[in-house]
Structure formats: C-alpha cells, structure tokens
C-alpha positions in Angstrom: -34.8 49.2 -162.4 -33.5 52.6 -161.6 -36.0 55.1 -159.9 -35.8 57.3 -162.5 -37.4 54.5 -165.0 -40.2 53.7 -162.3 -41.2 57.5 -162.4 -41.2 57.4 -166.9 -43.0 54.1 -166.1 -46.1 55.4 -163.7 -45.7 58.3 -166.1 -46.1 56.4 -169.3 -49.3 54.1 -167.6 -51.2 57.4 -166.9 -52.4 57.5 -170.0 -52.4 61.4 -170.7 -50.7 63.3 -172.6 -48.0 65.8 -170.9 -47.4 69.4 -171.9 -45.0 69.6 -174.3 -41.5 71.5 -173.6 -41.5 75.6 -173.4 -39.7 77.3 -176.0 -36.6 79.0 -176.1 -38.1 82.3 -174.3 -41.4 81.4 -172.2 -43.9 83.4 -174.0 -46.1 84.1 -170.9 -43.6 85.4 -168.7 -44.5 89.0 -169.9 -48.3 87.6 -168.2 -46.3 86.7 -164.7 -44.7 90.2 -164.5 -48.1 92.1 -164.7 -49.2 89.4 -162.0 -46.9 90.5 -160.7 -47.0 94.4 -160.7 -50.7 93.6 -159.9 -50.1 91.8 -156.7 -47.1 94.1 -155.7 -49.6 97.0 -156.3 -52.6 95.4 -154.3 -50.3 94.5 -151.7 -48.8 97.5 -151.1 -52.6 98.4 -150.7 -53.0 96.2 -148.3 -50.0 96.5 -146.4 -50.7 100.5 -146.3 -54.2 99.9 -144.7 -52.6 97.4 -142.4 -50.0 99.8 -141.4 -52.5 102.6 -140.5 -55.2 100.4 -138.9 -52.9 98.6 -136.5 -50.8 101.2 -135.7 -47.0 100.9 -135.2 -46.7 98.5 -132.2 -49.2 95.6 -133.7 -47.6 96.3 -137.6 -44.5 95.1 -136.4 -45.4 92.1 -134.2 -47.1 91.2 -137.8 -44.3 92.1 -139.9 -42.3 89.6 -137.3 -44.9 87.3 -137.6 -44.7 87.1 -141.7 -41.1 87.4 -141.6 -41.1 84.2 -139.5 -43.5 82.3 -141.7 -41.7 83.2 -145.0 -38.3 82.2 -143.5 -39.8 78.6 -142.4 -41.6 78.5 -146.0 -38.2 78.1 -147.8 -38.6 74.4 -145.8 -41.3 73.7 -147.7 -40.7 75.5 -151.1 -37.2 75.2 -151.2 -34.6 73.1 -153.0 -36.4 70.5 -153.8 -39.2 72.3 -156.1 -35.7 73.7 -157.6 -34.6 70.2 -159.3 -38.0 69.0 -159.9 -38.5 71.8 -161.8 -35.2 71.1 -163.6 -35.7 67.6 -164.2 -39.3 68.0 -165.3 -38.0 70.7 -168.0 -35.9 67.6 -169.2 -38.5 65.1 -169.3 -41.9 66.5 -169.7 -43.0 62.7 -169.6 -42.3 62.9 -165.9 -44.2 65.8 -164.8 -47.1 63.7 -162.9 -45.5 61.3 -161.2 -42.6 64.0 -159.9 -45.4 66.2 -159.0 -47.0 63.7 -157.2 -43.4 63.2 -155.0 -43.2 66.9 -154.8 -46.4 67.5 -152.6 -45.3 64.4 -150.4 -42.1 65.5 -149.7 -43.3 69.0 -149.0 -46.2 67.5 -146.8 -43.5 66.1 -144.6 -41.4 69.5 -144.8 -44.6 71.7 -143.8 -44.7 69.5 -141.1 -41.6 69.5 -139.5 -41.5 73.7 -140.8 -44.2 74.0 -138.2 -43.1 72.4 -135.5 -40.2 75.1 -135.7 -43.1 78.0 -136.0 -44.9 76.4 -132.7 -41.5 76.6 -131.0 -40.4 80.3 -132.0 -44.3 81.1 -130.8 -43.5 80.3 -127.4 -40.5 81.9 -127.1 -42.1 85.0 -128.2 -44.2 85.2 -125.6 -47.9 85.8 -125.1 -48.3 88.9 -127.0 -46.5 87.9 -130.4 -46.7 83.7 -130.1 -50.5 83.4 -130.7 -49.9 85.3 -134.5 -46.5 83.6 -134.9 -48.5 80.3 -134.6 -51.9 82.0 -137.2 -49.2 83.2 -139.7 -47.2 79.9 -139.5 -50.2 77.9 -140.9 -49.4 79.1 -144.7 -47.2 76.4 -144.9 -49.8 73.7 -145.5 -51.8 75.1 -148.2 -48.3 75.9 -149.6 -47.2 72.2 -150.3 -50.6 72.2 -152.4 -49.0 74.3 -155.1 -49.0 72.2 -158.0 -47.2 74.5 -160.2 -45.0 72.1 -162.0 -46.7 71.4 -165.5 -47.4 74.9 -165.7 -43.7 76.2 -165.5 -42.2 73.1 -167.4 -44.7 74.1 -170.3 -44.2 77.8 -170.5 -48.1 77.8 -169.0 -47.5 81.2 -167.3 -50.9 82.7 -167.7 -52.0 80.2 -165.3 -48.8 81.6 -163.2 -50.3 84.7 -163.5 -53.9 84.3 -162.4 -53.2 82.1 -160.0 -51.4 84.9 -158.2 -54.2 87.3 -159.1 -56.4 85.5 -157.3 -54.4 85.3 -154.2 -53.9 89.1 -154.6 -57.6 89.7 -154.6 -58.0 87.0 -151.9 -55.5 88.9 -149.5 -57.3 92.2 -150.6 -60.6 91.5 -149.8 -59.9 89.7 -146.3 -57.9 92.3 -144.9 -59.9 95.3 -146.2 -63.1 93.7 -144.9 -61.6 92.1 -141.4 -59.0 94.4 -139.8 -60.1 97.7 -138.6 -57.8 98.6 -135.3 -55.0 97.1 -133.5 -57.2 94.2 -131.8 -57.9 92.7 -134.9 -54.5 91.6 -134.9 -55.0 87.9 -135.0 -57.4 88.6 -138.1 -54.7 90.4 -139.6 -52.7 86.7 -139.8 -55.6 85.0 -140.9 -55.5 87.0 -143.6 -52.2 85.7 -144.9 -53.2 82.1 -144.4 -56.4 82.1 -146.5 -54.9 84.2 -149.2 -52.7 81.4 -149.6 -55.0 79.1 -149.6 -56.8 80.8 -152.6 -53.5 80.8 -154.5 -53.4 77.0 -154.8 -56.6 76.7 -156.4 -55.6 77.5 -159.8 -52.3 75.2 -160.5 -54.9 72.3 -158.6 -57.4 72.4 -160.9 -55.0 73.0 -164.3 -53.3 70.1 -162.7 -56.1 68.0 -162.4 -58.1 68.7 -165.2 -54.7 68.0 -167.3 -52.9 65.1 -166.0 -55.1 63.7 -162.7 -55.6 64.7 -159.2 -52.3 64.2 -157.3 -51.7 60.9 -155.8 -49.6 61.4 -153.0 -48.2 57.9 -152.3 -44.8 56.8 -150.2 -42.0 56.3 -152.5 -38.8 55.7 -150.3 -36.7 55.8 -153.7 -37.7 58.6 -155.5 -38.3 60.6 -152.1 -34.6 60.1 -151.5 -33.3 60.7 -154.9 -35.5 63.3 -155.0 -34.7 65.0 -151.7 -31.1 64.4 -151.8 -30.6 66.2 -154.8 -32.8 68.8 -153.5 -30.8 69.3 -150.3 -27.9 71.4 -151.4 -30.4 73.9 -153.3 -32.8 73.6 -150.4 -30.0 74.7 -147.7 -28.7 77.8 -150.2 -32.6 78.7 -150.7 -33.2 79.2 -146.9 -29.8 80.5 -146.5 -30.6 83.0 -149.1 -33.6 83.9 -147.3 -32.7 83.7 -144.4 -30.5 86.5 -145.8 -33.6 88.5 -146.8 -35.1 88.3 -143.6 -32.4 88.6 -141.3 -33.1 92.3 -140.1 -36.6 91.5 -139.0 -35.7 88.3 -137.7 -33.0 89.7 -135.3 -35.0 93.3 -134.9 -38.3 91.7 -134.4 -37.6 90.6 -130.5 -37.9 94.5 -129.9 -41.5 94.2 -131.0 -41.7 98.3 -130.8 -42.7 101.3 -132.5 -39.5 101.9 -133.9 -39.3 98.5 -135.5 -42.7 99.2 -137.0 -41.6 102.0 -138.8 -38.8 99.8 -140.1 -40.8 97.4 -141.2 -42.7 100.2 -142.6 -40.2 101.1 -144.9 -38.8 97.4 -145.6 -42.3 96.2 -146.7 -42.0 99.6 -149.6 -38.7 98.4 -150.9 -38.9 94.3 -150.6 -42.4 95.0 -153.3 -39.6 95.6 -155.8 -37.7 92.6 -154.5 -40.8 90.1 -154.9 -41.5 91.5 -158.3 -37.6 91.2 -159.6 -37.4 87.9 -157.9 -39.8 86.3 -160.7 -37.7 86.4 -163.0 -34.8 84.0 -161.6 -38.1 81.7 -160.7 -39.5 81.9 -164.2 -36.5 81.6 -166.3 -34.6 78.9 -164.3 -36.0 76.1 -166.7 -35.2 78.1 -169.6 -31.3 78.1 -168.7 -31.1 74.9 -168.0 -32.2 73.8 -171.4 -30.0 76.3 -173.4 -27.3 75.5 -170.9 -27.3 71.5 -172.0 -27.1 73.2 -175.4 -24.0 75.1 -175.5 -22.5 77.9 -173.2 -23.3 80.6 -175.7 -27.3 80.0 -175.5 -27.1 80.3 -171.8 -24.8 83.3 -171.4 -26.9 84.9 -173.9 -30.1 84.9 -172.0 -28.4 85.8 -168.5 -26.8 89.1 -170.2 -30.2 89.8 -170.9 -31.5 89.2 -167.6 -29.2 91.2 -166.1 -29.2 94.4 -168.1 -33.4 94.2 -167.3 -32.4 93.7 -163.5 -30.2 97.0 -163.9 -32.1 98.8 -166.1 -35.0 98.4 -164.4 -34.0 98.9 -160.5 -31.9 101.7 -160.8 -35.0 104.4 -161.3 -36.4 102.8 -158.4 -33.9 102.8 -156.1 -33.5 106.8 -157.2 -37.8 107.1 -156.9 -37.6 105.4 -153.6 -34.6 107.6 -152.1 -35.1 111.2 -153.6 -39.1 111.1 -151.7 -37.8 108.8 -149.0 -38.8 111.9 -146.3 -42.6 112.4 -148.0 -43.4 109.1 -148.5 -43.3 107.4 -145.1 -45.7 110.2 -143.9 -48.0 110.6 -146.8 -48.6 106.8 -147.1 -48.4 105.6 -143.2 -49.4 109.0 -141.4 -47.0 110.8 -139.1 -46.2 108.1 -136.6 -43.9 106.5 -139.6 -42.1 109.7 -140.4 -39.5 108.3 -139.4 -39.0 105.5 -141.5 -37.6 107.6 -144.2 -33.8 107.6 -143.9 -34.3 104.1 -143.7 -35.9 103.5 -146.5 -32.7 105.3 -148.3 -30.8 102.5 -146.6 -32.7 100.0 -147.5 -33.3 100.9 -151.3 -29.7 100.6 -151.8 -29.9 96.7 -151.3 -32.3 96.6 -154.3 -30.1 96.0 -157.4 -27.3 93.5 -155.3 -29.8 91.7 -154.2 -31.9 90.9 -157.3 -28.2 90.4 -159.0 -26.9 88.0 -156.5 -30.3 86.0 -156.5 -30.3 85.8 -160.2 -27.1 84.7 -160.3 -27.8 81.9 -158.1 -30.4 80.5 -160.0 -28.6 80.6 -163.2 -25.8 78.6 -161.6 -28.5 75.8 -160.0 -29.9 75.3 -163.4 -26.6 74.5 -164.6 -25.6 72.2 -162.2 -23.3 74.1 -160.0 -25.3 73.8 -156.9 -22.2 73.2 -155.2 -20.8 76.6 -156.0 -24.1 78.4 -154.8 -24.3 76.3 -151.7 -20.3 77.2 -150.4 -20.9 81.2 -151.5 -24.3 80.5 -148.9 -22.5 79.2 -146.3 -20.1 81.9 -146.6 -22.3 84.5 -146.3 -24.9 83.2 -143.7 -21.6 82.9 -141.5 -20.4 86.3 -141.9 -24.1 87.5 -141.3 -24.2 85.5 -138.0 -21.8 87.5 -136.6 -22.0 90.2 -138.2 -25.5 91.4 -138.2 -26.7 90.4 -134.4 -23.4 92.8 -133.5 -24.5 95.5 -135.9 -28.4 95.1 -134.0 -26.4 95.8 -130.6 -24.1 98.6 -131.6 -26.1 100.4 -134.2 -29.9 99.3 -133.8 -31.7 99.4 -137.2 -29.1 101.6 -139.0 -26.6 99.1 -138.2 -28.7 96.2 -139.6 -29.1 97.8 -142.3 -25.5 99.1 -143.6 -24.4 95.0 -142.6 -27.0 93.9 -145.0 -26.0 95.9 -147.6 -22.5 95.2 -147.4 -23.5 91.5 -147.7 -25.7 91.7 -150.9 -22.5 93.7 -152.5 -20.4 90.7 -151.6 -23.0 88.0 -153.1 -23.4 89.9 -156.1 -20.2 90.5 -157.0 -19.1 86.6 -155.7 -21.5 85.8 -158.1 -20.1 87.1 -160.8 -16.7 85.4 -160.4 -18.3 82.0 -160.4 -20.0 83.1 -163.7 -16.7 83.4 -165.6 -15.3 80.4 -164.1 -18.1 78.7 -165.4 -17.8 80.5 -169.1 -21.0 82.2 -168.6 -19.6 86.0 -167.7 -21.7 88.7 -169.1 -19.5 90.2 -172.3 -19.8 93.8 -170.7 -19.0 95.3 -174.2 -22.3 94.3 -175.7 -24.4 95.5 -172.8 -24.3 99.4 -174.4 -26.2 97.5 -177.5 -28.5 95.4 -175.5 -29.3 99.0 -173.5 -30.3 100.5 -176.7 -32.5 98.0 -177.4 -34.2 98.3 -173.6 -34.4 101.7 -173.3 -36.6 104.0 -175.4 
C-alpha cells in the first residue's frame, strides 16, 4: 500500500466529516485582508511605541533580533506547509491525517531552527545574544499552527481572527511591559507570547472539527512528505532570506544608525506583510483552476497582479513624497534620519510583492523546480553582492543592491510565466483597471 492510501485510510477511519473544497474565489479572503490591515495597523502601533521607548541603540538590537527569528521561522513554516496545503486542496479527505504529519515534521524543524538561533546568540555577544535566544523561541508555538482545514475550506474568517487575536496579544504585552531601554528582554517576550496567542484559534477550529492532533512517527509519509517539501522549503527561506538580508548583514553594527534603518524598514515591510497574504491565501486556489485548464489559472493571476500594482503604487508615492516628516513625527528626532531611506526602501515595494506572487503561482502549479533555480540564482548574486555593498556603501548601499535584486526576481518571474502559458495578456489589464479603480 502506497503512503498516500495509508493517509485516505487513517483519514477515512476518523470518522468525521472533512470540510468540503473552497470555491473558485475564497469568499473570506476579503476577511484576511482587514486582519490584515488590522494587524499591520496595530503593529505599526506597537512598533512606534517600541521605537520611542527603547530608543535607537536597543530598537535595533531588537529589530536584529526579530529579523533573526523570522529568517529561522521559514525552517519551520516553510516548504513543506507549501505542498500540504496543495495536496490537502486536492483531497480534502486527507486534511487530518496530513495535518497531523505537518506539526511533526515542523516539531523536528523548530528544533533543529533553534539550535541555529542558540548559535547566532553567542556569536552576538552578551549584549544582543540573550534577546536573539527570547525572540528565537517563536518557533515552537509556531509548529502549533493548525491552519490547514481552514485554508483548504475557504475558512478564512478563522484566518482572520486568529491573527486578530495575536495582534491584540502583541498589543497589549508590549504597551503594558516595555517602558525604557532596560526592558529590552521584555520587548522579545512580547513576540513570543503573541505567537503563542495566534495558535489558539486554528487549535481549537481544528479540534472541535476533526480531533486534537495526533502527532505520531510516520517514516513514510514524513519522507514523502518532506521530500516534496524540500525544494519549496529551500526557495521559501531563500526568498526570505532575501527579505531580511539588509538587517541580517547590517545588524552586527548594532548602532544608532541601524536603528533608524530599521526604523524606516519596519514602515515599508507593513505593506509587504499585508501584500504578502495574498500569494498565501490564493495559492490553493491556483492550483485547482491550474489542474483545470491554463485559461482558469492565468485568469486569476492577471487579477492578482493588477491588485498588487494598483494597490502599491499610491503607497510607494504616500511613503516617499513625506519620507522627511514622517520619520520625525512618528519616531521623534533621533530617527530624522531615516527618511531618505525610507525613499529607498519604498521602491522595493511593488518587485517584491510581484516576484513573491509569482512564485507562489508557479509552486501551485508544479514548477517548483523553476522557483527553486531563479532562488538559487538570486541568493548567489546577493551573497556577494550585498555584504560588498554593506562595506562600500553602508545602508545606502544595502539598499540600492536589494532593490536591484527584487527587479531581477520580478521580471525573471515573469519569463517563467509565459513559458509556462500563464503570461498576463497585458492588453486586457486597461479593462481589468477600470474595473479596480473608481
């Protein structure tokens, strides 16, 4: 017997009815996106207050600290949460017992994830290695996110509460806890136990629908499971690694001037979480349209990317034209100036929300092969080009090689849409604007 029949087999003896398939166009995404606005919006809050009580020097050994949690969480929520999710949108019948090998294999990733956080802690050094370690912890309550039957299903209102709660969470800890520079350690905390409250939700939907998970050793499906996971798990941290590569090579400076940076990073990467749920949310959706015909799929990625457009452009314009008022009016004067590079930064807005987009429409249709070489490619070029940037150029140099790199994803990307059949027909897009704009 095959794995896959053992897994529609302790599926079929549960007993329990799964959720049935989403439709064409997940009703509750429009739910997820003001989730999402509301988290962006509470965490821009937060990081504001942060920013100000901590001052410069201890924002940016926690902005260092986050950057080096969310880099090692792609190890946990990475590739393989990518083809369960794929699978599971194919067989609904097996959404319990592939959750169930979800959590296990990202048990033993949050595992081995931290062991890498412990190591960068001590390289850090006594000042920055005891929050590395606090912020590093969000790994373990994030292997607990049984999200599955909820995206499979088209459940996002759950999505969306869920992630309202860990906004309110996050909100209420670090309002409550951190008040000056020494509660820097608090500050971390904060991030762990907001992530905690952001597995409660899908738990209890989860268990209240289909059992509590049973995390049990399956060699087979582990392997299946994580091999077909790999490719998309390497491109996923690749791709973050991407994100996060500026903070990740500037953060060893650990000064004021990198918390002004960060300052201004933290502004633009709110529009970057927010435009990143759509990739996440929509996935499953392309993969069942794709295994119907070309035509479905290419239909809903033309619409994806005229909202990506249409919607980041007036940011990126907001963000530069009162780039040099709002670093001071939001931070205070010791972040004036942040502003020129939150111009620079903006810019990376629409490539990067195109280039991740594009990438996820090409894993749900099978081409993980073709997202994994662009990675490759571009995590190569960014290994020697942005640590020589950080030397010749500081921050401003960091910033222009990042850039350049999202332009090159974005517009890769696009090539390995047409060679797949899937390339937006640019001739309809003024008729899909007109229906977009008002």
């Amino acid at each position: 017997m095959t794995t896959t029949a053992r897994l529609a087999s302790a599926a079929d003896r549960v007993g329990r009815k799964a959720p049935k398939p989403a439709s064409r166009r997940p009703k509750g995404l429009r739910w997820v996106l003001v989730a999402e606005l509301l988290a962006n919006f509470l965490g821009f809050a937060v990081m504001v207050h942060l920013a100000r009580r901590l001052g410069p020097a201890s924002f940016a050994r926690l902005e260092y600290a986050a950057a080096v949690a969310a880099w090692l969480l792609v190890v946990v929520r990475g590739g393989v949460d990518v083809i369960v999710y794929r699978e599971a949108a194919r067989r609904p019948s097996l959404i319990r017992p592939l959750t169930d090998v979800l959590i296990g294999l990202r048990g033993l990733a949050a595992l081995t994830g931290y062991a890498l956080v412990l190591g960068l802690a001590l390289l850090a050094g006594p000042e920055r290695g005891p929050v590395v370690a606090i912020a590093g912890l969000i790994l373990f309550p994030s292997a607990w996110v049984t999200d599955v039957g909820l995206r499979v299903s088209g459940r996002f209102g759950w999505i969306a509460l869920a992630q309202g709660v860990r906004s309110l969470a996050y909100v209420g800890l670090a309002v409550s806890l951190v008040r000056n520079p020494g509660d820097l350690p608090r500050a971390a905390w904060c991030l762990v136990f907001a992530e905690v409250a952001g597995t409660i939700v899908p738990l209890a939907w989860h268990s209240c629908q289909l059992g509590w998970p049973r995390i049990r050793f399956r060699k087979k499906a582990w392997i299946v499971v994580a091999h077909r996971g790999a490719i998309a798990g390497v491109t996923r941290f690749g791709r973050v690694s991407l994100y996060g590569a500026d903070l990740l090579v500037l953060g060893w400076w650990a000064s004021a001037e990198l918390g002004s940076y960060a300052a201004a990073r933290r502004i633009v990467f709110g529009f970057v979480a927010l435009g990143l749920v759509l990739p996440a949310s929509l996935a499953p959706a392309i993969a069942r349209q794709w295994a119907g015909g070309a035509n479905l799929a290419r239909g809903l990625i033309e619409d994806s990317l005229v909202r990506i457009w249409v919607l980041s452009l007036p940011a990126v314009l907001v963000l530069m034209v009162m780039a040099g008022r709002w670093m001071p009016l939001l931070f205070g004067e010791r972040y004036r100036g942040g502003g020129p590079w939150l111009v620079l930064i903006a810019a990376r807005l629409p490539w990067l929300l195109t280039a991740s987009f594009i990438q996820a429409s090409l894993t749900a249709c099978r081409r993980e092969s073709w997202v994994f070489d662009q990675t490759v490619g571009l995590v190569l070029l960014a290994l020697v080009l942005v640590p020589a940037a950080a030397v010749l150029a500081g921050p401003w140099g960091v910033g222009w090689a990042l850039l350049a790199i999202e332009i090159i994803a974005a517009v890769g990307g696009l090539r390995m849409l047409a060679k797949l059949g899937l390339s937006p027909r640019w001739y309809l897009w003024r008729h899909r604007l007109r229906g977009l704009l008002p």
